[in-house]
PABARO-24036 format. One record per atom (N, C-alpha, C, O): residue in one letter; y, z, x. Coordinates in Angstrom, 2 decimals. Example, Ala and Ser with C-alpha at 12.3 -4.5 7.8 and 13.67 -1.06 7.14 Angstrom:
BEGIN
a -5.69 7.80 13.19
a -4.50 7.80 12.30
a -3.30 7.80 13.20
a -3.32 8.46 14.24
s -2.25 7.08 12.85
s -1.06 7.14 13.67
s 0.03 7.87 12.90
s 1.14 8.04 13.41
This chain:
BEGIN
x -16.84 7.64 7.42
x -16.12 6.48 7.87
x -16.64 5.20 7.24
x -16.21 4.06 7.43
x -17.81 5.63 6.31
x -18.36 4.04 5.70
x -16.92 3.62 5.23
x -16.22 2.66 5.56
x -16.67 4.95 4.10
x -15.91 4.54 3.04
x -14.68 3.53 3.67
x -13.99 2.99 2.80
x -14.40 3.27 4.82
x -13.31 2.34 4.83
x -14.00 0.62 5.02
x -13.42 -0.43 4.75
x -15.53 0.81 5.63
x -15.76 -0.13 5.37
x -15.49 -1.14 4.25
x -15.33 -2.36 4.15
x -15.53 -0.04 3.45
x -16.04 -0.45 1.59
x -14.51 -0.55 1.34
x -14.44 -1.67 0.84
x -13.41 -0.13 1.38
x -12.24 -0.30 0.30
x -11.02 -1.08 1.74
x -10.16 -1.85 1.32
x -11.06 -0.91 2.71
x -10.09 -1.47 3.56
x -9.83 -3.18 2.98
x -10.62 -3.80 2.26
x -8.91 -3.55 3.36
x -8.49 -5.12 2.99
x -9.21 -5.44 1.22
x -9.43 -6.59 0.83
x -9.43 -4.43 0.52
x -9.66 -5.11 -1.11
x -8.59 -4.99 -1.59
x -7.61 -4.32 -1.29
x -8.89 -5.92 -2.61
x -7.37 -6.23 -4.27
x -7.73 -4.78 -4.78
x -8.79 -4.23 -5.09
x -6.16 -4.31 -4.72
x -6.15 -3.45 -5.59
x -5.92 -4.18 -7.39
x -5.39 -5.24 -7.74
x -6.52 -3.18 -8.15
x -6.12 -3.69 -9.70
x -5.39 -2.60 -10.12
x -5.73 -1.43 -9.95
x -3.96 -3.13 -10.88
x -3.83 -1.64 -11.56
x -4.45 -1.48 -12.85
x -5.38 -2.23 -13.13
x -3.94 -0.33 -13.97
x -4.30 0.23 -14.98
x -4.69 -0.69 -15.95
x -5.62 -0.56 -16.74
x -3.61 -2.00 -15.83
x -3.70 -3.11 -16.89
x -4.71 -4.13 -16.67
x -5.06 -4.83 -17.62
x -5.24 -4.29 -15.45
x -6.32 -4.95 -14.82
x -5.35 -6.11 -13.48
x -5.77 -6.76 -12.52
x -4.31 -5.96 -13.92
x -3.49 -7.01 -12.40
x -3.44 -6.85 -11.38
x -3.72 -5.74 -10.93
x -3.08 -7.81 -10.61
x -3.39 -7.96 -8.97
x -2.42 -6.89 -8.62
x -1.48 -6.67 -9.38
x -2.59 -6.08 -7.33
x -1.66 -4.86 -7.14
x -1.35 -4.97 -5.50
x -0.60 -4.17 -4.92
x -1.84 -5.75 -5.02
x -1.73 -5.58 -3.33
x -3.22 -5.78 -2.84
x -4.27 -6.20 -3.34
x -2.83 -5.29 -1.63
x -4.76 -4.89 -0.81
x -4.14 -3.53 -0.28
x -2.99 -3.12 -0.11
x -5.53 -2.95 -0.08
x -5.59 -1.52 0.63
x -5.38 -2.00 1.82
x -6.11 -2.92 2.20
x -4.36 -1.51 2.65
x -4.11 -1.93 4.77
x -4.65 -0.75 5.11
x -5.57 -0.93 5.90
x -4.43 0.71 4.78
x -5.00 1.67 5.62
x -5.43 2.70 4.13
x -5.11 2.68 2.94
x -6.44 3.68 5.10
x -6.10 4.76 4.41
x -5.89 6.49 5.09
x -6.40 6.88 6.14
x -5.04 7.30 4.18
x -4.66 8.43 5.04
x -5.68 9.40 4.77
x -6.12 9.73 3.67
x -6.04 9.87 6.02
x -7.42 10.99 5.89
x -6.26 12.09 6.52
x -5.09 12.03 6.88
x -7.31 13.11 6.45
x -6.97 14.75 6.73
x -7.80 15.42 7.12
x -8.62 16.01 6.41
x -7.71 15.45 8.55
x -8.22 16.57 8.86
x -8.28 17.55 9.28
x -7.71 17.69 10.37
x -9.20 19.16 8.47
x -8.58 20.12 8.18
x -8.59 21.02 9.46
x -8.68 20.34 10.49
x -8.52 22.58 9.70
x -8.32 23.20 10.94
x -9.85 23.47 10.77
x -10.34 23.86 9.71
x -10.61 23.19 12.04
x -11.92 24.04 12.15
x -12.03 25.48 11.98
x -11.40 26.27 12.69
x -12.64 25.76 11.27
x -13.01 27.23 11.32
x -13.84 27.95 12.35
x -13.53 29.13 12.49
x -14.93 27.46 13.16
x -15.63 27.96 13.75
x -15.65 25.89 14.82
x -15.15 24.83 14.44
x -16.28 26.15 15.82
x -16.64 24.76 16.44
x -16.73 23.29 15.88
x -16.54 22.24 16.48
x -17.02 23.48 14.75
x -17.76 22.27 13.89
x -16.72 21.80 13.14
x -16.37 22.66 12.33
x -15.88 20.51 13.05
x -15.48 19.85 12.78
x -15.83 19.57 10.89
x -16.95 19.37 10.42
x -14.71 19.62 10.21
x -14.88 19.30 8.83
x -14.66 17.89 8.21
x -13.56 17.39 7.99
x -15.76 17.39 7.98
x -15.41 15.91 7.88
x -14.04 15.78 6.97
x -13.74 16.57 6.07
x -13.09 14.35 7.47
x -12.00 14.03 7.11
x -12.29 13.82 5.62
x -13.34 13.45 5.09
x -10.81 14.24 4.94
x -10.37 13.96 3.75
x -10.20 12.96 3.03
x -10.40 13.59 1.99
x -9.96 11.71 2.59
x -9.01 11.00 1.97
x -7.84 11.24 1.08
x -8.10 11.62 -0.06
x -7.07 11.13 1.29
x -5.45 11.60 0.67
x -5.25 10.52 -0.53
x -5.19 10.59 -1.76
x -5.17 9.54 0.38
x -4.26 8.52 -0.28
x -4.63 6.38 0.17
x -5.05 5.80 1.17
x -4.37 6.14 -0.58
x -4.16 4.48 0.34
x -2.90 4.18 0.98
x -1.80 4.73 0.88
x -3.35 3.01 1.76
x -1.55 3.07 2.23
x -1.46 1.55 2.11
x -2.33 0.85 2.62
x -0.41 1.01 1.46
x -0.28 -0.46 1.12
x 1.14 -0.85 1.25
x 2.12 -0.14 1.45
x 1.04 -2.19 1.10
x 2.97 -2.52 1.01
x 2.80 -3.64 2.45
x 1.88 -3.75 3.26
x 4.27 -4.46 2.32
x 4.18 -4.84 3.37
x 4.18 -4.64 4.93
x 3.96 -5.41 5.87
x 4.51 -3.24 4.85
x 5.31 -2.80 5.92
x 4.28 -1.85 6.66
x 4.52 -1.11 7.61
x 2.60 -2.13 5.77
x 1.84 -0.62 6.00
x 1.18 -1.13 7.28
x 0.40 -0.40 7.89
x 1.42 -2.13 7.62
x 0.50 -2.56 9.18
x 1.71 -3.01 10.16
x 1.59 -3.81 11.09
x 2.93 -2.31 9.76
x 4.04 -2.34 11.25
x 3.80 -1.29 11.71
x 4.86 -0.95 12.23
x 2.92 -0.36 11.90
x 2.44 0.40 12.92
x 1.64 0.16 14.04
x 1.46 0.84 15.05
x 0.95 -1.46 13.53
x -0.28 -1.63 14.32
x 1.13 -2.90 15.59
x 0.85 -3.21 16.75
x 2.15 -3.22 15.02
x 2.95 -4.51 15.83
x 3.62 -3.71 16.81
x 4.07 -2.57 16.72
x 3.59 -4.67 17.92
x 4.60 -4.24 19.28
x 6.34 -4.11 17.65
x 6.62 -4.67 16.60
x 6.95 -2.93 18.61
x 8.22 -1.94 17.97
x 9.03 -3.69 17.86
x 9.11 -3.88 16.65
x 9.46 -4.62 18.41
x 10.54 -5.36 18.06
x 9.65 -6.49 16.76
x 10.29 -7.36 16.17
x 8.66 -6.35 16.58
x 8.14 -7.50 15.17
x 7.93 -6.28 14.36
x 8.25 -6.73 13.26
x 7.62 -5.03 14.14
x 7.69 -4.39 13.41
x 9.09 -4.36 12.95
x 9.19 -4.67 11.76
x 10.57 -3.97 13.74
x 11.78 -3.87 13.31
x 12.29 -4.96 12.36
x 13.14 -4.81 11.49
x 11.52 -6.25 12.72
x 12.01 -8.04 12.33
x 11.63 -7.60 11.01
x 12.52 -7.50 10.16
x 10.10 -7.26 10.62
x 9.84 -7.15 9.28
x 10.32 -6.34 8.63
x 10.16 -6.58 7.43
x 11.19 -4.92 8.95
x 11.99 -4.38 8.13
x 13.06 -4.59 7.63
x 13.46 -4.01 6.61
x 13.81 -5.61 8.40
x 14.76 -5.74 8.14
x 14.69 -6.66 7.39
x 15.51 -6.63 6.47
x 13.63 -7.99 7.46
x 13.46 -9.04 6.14
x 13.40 -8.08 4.98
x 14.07 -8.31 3.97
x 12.96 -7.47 5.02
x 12.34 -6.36 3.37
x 13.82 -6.06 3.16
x 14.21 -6.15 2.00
x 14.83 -5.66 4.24
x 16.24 -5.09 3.71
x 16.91 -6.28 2.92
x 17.45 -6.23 1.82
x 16.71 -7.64 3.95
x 17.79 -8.48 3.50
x 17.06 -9.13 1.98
x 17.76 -9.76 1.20
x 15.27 -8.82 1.64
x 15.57 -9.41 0.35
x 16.00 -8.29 -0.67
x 16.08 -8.34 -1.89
x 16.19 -7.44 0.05
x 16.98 -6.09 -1.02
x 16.00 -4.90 -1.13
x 16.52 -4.05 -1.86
x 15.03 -4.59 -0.78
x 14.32 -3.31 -0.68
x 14.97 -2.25 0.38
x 14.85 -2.23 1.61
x 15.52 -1.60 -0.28
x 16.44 -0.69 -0.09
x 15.78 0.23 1.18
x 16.43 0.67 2.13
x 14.86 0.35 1.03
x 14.30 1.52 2.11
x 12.52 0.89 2.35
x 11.68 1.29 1.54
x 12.14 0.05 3.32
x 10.83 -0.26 3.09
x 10.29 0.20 4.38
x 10.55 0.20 5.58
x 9.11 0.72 3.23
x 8.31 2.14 3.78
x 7.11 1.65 2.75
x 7.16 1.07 1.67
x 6.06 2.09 3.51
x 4.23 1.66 3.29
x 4.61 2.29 2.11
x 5.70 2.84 1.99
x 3.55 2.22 0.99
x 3.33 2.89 0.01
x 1.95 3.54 -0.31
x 0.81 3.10 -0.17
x 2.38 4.62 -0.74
x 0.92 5.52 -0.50
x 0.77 5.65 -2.08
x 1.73 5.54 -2.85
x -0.73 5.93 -2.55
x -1.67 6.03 -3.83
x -2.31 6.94 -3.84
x -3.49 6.74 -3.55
x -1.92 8.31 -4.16
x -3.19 9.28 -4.00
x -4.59 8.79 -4.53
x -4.86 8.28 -5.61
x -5.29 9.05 -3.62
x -6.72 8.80 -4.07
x -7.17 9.33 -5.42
x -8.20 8.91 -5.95
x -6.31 10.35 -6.04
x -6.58 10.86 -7.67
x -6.75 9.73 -8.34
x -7.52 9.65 -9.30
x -6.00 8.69 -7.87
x -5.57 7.54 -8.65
x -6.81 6.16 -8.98
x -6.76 5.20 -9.75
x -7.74 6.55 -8.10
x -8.72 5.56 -7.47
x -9.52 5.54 -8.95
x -9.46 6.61 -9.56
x -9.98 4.85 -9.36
x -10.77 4.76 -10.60
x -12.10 4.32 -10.42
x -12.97 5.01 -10.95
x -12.43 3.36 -9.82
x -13.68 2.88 -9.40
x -13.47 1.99 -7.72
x -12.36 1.74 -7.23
x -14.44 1.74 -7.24
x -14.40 0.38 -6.75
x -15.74 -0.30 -6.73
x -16.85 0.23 -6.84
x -15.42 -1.74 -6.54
x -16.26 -2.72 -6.82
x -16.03 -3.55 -5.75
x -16.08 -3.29 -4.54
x -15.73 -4.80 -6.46
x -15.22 -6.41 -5.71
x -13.62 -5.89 -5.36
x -12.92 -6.34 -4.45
x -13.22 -4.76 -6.40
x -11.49 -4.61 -5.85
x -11.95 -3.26 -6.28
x -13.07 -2.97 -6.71
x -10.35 -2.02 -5.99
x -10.27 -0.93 -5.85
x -9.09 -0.68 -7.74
x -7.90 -0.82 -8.05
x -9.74 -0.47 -8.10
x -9.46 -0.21 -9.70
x -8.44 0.97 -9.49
x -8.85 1.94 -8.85
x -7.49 1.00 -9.84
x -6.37 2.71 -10.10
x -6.13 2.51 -11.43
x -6.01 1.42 -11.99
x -6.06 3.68 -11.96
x -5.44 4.30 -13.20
x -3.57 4.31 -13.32
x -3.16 4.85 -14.35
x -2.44 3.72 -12.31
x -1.58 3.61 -12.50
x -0.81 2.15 -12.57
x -1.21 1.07 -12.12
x 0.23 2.39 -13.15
x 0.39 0.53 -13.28
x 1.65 0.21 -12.31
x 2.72 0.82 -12.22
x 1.13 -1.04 -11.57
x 1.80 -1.35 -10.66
x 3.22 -1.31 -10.44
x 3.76 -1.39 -9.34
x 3.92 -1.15 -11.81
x 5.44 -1.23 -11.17
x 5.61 0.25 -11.07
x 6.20 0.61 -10.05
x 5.23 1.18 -11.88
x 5.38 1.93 -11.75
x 5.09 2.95 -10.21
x 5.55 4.01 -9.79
x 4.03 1.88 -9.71
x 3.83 2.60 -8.26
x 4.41 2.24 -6.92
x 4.08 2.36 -5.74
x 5.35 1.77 -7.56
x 6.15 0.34 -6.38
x 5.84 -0.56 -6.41
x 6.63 -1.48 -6.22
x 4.50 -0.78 -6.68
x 3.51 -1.96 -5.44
x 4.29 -3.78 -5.79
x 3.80 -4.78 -5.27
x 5.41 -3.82 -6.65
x 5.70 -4.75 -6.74
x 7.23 -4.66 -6.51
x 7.96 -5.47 -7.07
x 7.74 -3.70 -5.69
x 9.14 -3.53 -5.32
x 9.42 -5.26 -4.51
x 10.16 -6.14 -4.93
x 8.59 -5.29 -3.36
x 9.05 -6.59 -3.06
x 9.32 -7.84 -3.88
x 10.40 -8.43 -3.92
x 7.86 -8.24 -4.71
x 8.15 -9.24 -5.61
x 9.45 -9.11 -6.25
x 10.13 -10.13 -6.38
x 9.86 -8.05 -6.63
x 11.11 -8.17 -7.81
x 11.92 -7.90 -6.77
x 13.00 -8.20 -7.27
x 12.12 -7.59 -5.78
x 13.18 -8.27 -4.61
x 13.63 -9.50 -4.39
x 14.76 -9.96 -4.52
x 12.30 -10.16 -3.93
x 12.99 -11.71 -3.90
x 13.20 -12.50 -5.37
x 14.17 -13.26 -5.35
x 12.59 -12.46 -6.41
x 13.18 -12.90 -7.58
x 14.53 -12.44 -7.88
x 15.36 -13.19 -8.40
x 14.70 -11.56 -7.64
x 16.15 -10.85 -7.79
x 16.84 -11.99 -6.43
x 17.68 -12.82 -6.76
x 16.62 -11.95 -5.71
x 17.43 -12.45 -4.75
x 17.67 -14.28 -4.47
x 18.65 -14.95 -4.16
x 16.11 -14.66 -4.77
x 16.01 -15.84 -4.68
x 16.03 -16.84 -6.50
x 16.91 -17.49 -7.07
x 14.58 -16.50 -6.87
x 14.58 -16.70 -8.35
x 15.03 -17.29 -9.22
x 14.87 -18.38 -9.76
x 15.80 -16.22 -9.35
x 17.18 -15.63 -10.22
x 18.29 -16.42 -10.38
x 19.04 -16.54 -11.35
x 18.29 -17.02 -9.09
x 19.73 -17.95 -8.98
x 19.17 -19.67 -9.60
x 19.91 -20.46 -10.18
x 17.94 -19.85 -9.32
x 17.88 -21.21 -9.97
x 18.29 -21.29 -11.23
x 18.07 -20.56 -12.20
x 18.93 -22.32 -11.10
x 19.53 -22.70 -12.30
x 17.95 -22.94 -13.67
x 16.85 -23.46 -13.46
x 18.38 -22.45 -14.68
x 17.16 -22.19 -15.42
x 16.25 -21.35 -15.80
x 15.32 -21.42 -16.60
x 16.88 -20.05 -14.71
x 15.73 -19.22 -14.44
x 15.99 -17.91 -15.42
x 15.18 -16.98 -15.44
């Protein structure tokens, strides 16, 4: 359980070295005991995005924030998970080997530019 000390609320970086989000949770696993003794938990994955701490809000501010994510156009917003394969180092931030658009982690941003942005004249 250190380990969440250490990576909870850091900048993720992706592959290229850019800002990627922060880690909000992460998903552990744990497996079936075999005998009495408990197998310490797994790490799976991170869980990030805006939407990855509407689990922790009373059900009607969790619903409010989904539906902002709909109306700036994110089609389906849902936490986003990072298999831990992906984890490269950590430090001051949590380094991955994949690049951010490719992992979502910037579905929102290019939501509201698409929505807002976009329309200034100039843009």
């Amino acid at each position: 359980m250190e380990l969440g000390k250490h990576v909870v609320d850091k900048e993720l970086m992706d592959c290229k070295g850019l800002r990627a989000g922060k880690v909000d949770d992460l998903l552990l696993e744990i497996e079936e005991p075999a005998d009495e003794h408990l197998a310490p938990p797994v790490v799976r994955a991170i869980i990030t995005g805006p939407t990855a701490l509407s689990r922790d809000l009373p059900p009607p501010l969790a619903w409010l924030g989904r539906q902002l994510q709909r109306w700036l156009g994110v089609p389906n917003p849902q936490p986003i998970e990072i298999a831990w394969e992906h984890v490269q180092r950590i430090d001051v931030a949590v380094h991955l080997d994949v690049d951010r658009v490719e992992a979502g982690l910037t579905i929102t941003q290019q939501a509201a530019a698409r929505r807002f942005i976009a329309r200034l004249p100039g843009a």
